[in-house]
PyMOL commands that place a pseudoatom at each C-alpha (Angstrom):
pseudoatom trace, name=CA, resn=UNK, resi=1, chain=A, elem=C, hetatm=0, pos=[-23.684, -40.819, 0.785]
pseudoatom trace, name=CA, resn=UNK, resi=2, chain=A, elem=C, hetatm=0, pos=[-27.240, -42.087, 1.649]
pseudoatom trace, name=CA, resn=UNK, resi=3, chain=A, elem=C, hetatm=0, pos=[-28.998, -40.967, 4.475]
pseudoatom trace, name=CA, resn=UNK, resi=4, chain=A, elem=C, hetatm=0, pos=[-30.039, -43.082, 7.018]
pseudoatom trace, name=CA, resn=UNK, resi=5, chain=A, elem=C, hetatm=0, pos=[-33.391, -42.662, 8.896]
pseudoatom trace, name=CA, resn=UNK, resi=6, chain=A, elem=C, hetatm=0, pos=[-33.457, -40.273, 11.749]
pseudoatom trace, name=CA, resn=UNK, resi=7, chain=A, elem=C, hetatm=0, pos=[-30.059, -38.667, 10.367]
pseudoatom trace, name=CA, resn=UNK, resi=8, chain=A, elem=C, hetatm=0, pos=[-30.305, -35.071, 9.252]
pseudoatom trace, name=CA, resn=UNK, resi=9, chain=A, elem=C, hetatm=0, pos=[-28.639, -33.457, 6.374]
pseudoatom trace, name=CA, resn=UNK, resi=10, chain=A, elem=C, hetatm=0, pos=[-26.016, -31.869, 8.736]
pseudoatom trace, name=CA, resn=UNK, resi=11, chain=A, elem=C, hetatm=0, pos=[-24.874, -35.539, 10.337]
pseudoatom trace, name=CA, resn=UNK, resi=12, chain=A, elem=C, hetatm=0, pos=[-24.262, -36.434, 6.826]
pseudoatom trace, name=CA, resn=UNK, resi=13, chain=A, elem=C, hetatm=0, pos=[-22.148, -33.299, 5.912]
pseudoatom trace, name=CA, resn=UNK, resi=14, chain=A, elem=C, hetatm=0, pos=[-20.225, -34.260, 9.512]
pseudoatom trace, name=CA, resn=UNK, resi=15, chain=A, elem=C, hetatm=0, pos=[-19.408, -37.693, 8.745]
pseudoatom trace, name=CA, resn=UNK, resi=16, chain=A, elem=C, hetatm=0, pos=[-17.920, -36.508, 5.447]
pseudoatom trace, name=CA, resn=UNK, resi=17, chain=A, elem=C, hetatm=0, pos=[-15.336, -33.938, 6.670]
pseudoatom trace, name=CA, resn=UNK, resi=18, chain=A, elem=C, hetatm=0, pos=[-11.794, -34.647, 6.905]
pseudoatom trace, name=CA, resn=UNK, resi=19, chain=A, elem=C, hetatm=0, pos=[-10.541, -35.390, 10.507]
pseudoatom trace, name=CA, resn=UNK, resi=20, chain=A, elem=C, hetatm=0, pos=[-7.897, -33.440, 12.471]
pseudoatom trace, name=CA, resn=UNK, resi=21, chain=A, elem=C, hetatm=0, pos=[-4.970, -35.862, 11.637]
pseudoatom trace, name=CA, resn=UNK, resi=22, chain=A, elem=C, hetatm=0, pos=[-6.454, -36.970, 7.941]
pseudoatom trace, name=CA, resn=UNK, resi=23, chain=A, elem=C, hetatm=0, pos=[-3.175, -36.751, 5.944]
pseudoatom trace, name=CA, resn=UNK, resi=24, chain=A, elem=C, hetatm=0, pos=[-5.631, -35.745, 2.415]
pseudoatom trace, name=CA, resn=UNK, resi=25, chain=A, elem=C, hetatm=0, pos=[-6.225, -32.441, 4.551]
pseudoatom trace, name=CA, resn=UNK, resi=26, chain=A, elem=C, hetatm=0, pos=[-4.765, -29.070, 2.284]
pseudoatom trace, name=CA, resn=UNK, resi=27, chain=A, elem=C, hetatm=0, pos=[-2.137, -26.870, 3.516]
pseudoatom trace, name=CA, resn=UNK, resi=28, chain=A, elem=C, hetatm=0, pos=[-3.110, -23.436, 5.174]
pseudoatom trace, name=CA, resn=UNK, resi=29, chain=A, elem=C, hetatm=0, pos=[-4.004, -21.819, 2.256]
pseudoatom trace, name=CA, resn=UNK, resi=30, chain=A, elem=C, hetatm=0, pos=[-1.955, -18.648, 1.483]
pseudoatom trace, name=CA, resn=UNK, resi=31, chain=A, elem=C, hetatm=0, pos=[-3.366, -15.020, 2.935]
pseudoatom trace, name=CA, resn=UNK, resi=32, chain=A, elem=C, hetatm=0, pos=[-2.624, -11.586, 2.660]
pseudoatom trace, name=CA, resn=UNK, resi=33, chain=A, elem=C, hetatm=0, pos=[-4.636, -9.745, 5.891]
pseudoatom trace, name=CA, resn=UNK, resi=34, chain=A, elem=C, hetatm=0, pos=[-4.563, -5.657, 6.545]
pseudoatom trace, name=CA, resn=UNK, resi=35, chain=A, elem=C, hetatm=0, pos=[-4.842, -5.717, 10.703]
pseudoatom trace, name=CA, resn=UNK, resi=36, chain=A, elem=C, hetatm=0, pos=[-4.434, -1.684, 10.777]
pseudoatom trace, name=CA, resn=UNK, resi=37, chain=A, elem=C, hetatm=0, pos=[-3.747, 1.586, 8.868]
pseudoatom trace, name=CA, resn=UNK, resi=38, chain=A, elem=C, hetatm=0, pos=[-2.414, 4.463, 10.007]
pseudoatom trace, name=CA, resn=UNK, resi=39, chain=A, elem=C, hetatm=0, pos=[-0.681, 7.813, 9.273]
pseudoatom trace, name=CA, resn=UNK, resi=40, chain=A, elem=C, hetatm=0, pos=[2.133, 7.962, 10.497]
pseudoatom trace, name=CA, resn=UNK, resi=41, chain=A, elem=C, hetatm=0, pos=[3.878, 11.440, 9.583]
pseudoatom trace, name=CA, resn=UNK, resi=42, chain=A, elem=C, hetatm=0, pos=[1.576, 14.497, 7.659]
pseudoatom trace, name=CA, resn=UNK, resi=43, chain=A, elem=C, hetatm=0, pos=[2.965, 17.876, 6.775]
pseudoatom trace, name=CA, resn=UNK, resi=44, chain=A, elem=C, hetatm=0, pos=[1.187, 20.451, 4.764]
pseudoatom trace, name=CA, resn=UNK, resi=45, chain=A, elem=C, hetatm=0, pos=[3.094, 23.536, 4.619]
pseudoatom trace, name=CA, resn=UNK, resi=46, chain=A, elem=C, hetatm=0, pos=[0.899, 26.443, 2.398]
pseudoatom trace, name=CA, resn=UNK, resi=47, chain=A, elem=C, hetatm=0, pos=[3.951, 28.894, 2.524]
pseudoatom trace, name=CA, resn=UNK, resi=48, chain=A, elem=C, hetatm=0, pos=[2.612, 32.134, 0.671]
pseudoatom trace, name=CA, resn=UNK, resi=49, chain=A, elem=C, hetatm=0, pos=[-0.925, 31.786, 1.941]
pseudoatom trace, name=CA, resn=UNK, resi=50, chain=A, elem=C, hetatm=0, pos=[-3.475, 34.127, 1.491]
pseudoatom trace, name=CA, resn=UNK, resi=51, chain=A, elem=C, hetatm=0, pos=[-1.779, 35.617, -1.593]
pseudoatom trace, name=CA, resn=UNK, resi=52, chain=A, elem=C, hetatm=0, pos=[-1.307, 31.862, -3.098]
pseudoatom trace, name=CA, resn=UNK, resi=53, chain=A, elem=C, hetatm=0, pos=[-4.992, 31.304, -2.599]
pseudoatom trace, name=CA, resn=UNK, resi=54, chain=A, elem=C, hetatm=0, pos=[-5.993, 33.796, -4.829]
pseudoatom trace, name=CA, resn=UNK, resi=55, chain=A, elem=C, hetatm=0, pos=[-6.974, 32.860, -8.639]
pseudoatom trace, name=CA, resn=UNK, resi=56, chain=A, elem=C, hetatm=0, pos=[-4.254, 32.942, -10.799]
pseudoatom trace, name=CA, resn=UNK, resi=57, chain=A, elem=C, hetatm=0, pos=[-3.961, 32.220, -15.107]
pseudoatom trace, name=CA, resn=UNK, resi=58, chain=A, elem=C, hetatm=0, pos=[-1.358, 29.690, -14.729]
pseudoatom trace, name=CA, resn=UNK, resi=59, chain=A, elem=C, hetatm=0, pos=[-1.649, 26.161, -13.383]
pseudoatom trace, name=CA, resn=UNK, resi=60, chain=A, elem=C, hetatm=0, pos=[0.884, 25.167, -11.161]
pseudoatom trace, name=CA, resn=UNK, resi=61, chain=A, elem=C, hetatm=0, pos=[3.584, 22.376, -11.920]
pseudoatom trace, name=CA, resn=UNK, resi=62, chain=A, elem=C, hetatm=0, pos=[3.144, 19.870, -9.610]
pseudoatom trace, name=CA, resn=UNK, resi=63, chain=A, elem=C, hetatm=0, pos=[5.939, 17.619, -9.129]
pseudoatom trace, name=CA, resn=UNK, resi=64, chain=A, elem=C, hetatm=0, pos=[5.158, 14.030, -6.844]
pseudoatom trace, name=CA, resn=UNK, resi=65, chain=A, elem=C, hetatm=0, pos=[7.665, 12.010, -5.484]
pseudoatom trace, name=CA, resn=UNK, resi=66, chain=A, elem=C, hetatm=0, pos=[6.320, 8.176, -4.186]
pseudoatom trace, name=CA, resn=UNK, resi=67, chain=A, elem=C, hetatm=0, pos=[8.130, 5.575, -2.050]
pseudoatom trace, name=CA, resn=UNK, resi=68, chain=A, elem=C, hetatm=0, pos=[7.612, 2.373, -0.703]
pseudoatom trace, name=CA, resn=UNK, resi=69, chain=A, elem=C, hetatm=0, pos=[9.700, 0.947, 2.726]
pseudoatom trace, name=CA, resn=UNK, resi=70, chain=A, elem=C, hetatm=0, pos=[8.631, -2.470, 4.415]
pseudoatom trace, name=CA, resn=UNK, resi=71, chain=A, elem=C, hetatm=0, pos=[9.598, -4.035, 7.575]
pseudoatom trace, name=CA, resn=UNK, resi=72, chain=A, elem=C, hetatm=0, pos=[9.546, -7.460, 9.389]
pseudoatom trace, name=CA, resn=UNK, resi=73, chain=A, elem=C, hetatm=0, pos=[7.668, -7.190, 12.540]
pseudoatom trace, name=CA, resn=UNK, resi=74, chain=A, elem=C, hetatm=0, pos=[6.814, -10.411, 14.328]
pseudoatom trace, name=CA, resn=UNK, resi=75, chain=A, elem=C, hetatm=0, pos=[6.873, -13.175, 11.278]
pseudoatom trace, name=CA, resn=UNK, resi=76, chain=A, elem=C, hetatm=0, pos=[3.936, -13.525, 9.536]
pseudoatom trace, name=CA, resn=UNK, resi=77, chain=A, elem=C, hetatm=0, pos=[3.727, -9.370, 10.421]
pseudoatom trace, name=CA, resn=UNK, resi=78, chain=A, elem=C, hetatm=0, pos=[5.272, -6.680, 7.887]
pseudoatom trace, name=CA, resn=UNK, resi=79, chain=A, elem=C, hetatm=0, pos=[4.952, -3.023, 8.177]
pseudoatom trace, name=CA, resn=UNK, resi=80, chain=A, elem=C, hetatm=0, pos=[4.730, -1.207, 4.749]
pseudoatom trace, name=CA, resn=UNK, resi=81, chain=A, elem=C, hetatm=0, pos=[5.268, 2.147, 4.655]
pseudoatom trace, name=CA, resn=UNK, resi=82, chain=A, elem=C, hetatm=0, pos=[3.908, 4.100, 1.575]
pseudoatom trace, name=CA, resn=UNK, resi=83, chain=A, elem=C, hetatm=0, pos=[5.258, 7.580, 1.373]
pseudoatom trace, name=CA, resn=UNK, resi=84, chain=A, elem=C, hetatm=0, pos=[3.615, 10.483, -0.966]
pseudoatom trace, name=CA, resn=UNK, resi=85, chain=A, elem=C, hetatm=0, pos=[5.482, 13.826, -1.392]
pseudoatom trace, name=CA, resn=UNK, resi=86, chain=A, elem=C, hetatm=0, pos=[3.995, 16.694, -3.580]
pseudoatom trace, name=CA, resn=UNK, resi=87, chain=A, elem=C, hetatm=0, pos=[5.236, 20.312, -4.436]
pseudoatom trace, name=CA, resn=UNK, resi=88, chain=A, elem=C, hetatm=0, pos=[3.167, 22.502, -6.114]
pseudoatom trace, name=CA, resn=UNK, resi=89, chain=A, elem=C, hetatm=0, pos=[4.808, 26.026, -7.603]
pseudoatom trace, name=CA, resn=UNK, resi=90, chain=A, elem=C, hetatm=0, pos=[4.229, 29.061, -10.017]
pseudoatom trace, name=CA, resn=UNK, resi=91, chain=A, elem=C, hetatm=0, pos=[7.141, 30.556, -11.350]
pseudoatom trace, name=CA, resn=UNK, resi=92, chain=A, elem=C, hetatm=0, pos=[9.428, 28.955, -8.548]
pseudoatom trace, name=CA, resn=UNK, resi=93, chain=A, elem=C, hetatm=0, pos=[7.339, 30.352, -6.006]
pseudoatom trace, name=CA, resn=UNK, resi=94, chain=A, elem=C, hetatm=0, pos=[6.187, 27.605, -3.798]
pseudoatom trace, name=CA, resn=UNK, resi=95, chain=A, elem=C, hetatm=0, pos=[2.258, 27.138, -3.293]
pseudoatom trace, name=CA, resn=UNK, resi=96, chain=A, elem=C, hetatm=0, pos=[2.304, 24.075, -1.164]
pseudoatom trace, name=CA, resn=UNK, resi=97, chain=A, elem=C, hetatm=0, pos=[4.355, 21.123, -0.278]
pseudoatom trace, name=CA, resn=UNK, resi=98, chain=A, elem=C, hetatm=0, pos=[2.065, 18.418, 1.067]
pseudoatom trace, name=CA, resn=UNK, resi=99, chain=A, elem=C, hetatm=0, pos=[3.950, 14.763, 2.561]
pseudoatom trace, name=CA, resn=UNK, resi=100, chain=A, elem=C, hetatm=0, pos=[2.428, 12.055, 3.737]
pseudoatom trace, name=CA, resn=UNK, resi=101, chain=A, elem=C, hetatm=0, pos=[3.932, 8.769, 5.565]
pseudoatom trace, name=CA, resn=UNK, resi=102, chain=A, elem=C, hetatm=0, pos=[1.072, 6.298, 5.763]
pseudoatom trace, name=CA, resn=UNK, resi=103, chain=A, elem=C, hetatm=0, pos=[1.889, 2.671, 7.069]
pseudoatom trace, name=CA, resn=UNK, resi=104, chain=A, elem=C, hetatm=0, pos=[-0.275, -0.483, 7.460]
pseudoatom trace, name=CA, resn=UNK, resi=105, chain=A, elem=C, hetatm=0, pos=[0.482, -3.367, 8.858]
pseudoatom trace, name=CA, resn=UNK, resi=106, chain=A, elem=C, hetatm=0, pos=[-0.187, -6.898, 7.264]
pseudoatom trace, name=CA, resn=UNK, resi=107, chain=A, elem=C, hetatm=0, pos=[0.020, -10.660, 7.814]
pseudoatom trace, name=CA, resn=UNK, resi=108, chain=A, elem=C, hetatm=0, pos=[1.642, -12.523, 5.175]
pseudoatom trace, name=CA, resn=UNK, resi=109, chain=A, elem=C, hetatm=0, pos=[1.186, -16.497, 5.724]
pseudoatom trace, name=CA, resn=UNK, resi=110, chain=A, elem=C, hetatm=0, pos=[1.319, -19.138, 3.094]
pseudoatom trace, name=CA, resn=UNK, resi=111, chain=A, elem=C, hetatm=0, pos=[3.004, -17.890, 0.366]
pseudoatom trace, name=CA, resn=UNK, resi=112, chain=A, elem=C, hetatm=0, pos=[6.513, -19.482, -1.145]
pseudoatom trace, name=CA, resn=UNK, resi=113, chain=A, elem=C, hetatm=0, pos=[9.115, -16.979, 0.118]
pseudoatom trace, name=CA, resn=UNK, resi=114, chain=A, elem=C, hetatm=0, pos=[9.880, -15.995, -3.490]
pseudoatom trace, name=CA, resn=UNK, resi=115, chain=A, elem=C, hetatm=0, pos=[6.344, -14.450, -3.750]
pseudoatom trace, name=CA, resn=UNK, resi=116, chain=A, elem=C, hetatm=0, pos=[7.217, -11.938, -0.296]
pseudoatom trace, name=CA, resn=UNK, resi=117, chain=A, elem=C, hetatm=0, pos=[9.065, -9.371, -1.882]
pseudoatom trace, name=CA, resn=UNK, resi=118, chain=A, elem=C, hetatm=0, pos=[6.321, -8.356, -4.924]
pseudoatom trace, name=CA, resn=UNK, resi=119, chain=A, elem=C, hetatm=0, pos=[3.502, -8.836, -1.836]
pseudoatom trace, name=CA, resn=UNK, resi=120, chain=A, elem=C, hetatm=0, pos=[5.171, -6.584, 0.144]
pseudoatom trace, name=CA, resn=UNK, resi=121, chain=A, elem=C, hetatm=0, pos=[6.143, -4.102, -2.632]
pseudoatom trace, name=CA, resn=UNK, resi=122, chain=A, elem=C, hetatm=0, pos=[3.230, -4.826, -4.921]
pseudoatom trace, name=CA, resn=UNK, resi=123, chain=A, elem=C, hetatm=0, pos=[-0.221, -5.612, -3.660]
pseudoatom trace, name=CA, resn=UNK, resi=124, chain=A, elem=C, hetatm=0, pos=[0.315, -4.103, -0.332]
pseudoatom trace, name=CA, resn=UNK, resi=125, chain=A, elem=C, hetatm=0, pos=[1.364, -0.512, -1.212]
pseudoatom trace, name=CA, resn=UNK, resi=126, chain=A, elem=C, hetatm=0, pos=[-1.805, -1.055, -3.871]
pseudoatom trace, name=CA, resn=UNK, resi=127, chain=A, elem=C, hetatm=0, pos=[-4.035, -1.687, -0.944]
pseudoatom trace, name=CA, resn=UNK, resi=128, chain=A, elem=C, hetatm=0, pos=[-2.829, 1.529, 0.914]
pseudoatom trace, name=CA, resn=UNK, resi=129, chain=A, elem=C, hetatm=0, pos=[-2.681, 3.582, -1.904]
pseudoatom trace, name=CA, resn=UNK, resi=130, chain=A, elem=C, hetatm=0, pos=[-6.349, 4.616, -2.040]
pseudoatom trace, name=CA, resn=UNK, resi=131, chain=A, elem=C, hetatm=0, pos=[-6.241, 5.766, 1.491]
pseudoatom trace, name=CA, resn=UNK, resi=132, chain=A, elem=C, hetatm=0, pos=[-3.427, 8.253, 1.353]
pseudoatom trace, name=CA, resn=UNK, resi=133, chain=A, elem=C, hetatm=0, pos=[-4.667, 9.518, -1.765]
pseudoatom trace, name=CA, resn=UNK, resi=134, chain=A, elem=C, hetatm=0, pos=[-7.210, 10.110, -0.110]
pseudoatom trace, name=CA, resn=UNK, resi=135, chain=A, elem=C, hetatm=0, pos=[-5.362, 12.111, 2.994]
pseudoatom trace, name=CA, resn=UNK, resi=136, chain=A, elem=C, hetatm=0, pos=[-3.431, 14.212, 0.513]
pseudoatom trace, name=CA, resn=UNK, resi=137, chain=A, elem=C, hetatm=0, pos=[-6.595, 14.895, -1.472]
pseudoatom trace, name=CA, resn=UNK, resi=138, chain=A, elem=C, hetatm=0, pos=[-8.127, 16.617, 1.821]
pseudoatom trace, name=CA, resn=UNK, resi=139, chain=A, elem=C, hetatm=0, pos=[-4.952, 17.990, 2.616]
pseudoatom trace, name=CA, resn=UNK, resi=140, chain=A, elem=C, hetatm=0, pos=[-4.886, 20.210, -0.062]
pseudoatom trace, name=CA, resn=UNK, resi=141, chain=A, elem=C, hetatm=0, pos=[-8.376, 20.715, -0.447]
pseudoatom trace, name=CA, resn=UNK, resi=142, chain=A, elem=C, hetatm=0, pos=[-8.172, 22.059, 3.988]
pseudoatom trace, name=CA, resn=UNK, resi=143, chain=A, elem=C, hetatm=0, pos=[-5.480, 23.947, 2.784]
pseudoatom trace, name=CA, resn=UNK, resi=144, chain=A, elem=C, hetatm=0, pos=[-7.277, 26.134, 0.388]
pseudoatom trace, name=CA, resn=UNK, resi=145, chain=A, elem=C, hetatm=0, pos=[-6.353, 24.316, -3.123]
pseudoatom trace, name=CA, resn=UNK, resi=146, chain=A, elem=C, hetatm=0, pos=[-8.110, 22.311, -5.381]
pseudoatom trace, name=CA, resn=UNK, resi=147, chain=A, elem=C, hetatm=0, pos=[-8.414, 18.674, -4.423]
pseudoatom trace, name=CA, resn=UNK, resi=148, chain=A, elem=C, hetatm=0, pos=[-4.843, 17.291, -5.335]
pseudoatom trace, name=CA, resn=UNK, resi=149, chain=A, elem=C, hetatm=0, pos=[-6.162, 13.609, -6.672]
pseudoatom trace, name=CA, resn=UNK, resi=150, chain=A, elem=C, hetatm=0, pos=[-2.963, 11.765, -7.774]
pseudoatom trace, name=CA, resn=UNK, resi=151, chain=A, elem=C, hetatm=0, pos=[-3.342, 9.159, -10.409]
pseudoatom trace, name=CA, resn=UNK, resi=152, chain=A, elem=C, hetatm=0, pos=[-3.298, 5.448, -9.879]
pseudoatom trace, name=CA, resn=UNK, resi=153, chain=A, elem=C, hetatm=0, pos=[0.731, 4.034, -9.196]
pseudoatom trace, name=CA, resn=UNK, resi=154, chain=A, elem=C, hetatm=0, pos=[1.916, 1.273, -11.047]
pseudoatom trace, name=CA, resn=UNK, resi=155, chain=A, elem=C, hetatm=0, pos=[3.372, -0.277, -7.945]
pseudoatom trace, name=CA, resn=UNK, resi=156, chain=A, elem=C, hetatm=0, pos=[4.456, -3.017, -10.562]
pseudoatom trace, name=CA, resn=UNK, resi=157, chain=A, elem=C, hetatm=0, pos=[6.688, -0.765, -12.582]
pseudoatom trace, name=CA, resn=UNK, resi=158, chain=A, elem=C, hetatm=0, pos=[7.936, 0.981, -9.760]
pseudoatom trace, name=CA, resn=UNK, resi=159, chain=A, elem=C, hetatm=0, pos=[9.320, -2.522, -7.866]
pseudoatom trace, name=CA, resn=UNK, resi=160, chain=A, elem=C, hetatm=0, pos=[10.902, -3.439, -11.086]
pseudoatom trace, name=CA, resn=UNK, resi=161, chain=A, elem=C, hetatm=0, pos=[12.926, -0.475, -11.360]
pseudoatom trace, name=CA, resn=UNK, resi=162, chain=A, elem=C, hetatm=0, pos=[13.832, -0.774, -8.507]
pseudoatom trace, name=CA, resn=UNK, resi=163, chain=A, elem=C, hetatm=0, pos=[15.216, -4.479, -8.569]
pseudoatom trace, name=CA, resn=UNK, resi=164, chain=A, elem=C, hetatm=0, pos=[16.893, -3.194, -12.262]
pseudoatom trace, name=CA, resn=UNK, resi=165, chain=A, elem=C, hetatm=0, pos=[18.720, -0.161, -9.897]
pseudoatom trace, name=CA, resn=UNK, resi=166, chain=A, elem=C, hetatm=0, pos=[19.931, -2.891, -7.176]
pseudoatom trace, name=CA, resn=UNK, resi=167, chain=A, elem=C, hetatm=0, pos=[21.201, -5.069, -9.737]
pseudoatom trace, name=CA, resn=UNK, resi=168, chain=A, elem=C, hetatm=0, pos=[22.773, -2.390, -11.552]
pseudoatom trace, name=CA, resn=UNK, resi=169, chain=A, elem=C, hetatm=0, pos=[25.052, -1.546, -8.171]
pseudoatom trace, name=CA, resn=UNK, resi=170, chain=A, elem=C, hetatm=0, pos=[25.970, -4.990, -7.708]
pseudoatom trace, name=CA, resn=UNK, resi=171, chain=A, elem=C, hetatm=0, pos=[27.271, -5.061, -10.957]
pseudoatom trace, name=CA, resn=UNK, resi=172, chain=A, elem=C, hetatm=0, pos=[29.079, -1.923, -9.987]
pseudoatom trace, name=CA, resn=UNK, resi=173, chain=A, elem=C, hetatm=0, pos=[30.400, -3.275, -6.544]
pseudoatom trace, name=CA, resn=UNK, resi=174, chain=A, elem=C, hetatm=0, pos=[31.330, -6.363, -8.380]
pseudoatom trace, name=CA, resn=UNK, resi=175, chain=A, elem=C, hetatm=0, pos=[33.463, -4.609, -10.736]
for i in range(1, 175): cmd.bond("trace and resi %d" % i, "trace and resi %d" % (i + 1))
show_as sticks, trace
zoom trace
């Protein structure tokens, strides 16, 4: 569009926008927002301290359990709940259990419903997941041990399986 003496760049840009009721206008385009993080449960439990803090030969086998749980709160809102466990031990004798129940809260808006269960299973536990690795990390390290850094979750995998187990016992109820 031309400009018109005495108009200014922004006039121009005004004139151009789509009105309120303009039918051409988009759709709310879809969003995925954190609005808070939080722990909501944290247990460290160092058992056999001081004599587990003492250098030993053998590495302990640690064993980590992970768990995702999410929530309608007020629609668009959706607690997810990400829950770490760890167990460390050395010839059955325990040197720490470490668990961790950290939740955020998110609104969801815009997306086709069929696209709310891998958001919510998915990319939300993904977004937490640095965070509590985090927590458990300093856990372990305030507890005497080594930094306990868990490796990345394949939140993917995991919410498969699970949809494979579900389908699996409806197969079995049907039955």
């Amino acid at each position: 569009m031309a400009k018109k003496p005495g108009e200014t760049e922004k006039d121009n840009q005004a004139a151009e926008a789509p009105k309120a009721g303009d039918t051409t206008q988009q759709k709310q385009q879809p969003s995925l927002t954190v609005l808070t993080q939080y722990i909501k449960d944290l247990s460290f439990e160092n058992p056999g301290a001081p004599q587990t803090l003492r250098v030993r030969d053998k590495a302990p086998a640690i064993s980590i359990n992970v768990n995702v749980n999410a929530n309608p709160l007020n629609v668009p809102e959706y607690e997810v709940v990400l829950t770490l466990t760890a167990r460390a031990e050395v010839d059955k004798n325990v040197m720490f259990n470490v668990e961790l129940v950290y939740g955020g809260v998110f609104r969801i808006q815009g997306f086709p419903q069929e696209h709310m269960l891998p958001l919510l299973f998915i990319e939300c536990p993904r977004l937490l997941f640095p965070f509590a690795r985090q927590i458990v990390a300093d856990a372990t390290r305030n507890g005497g041990f080594p930094p306990l850094m868990i490796d990345p979750i394949d939140f993917a995998r995991m919410f498969q399986q699970r949809l494979a187990e579900e389908e699996a016992r409806r197969k079995v109820q049907v039955s």
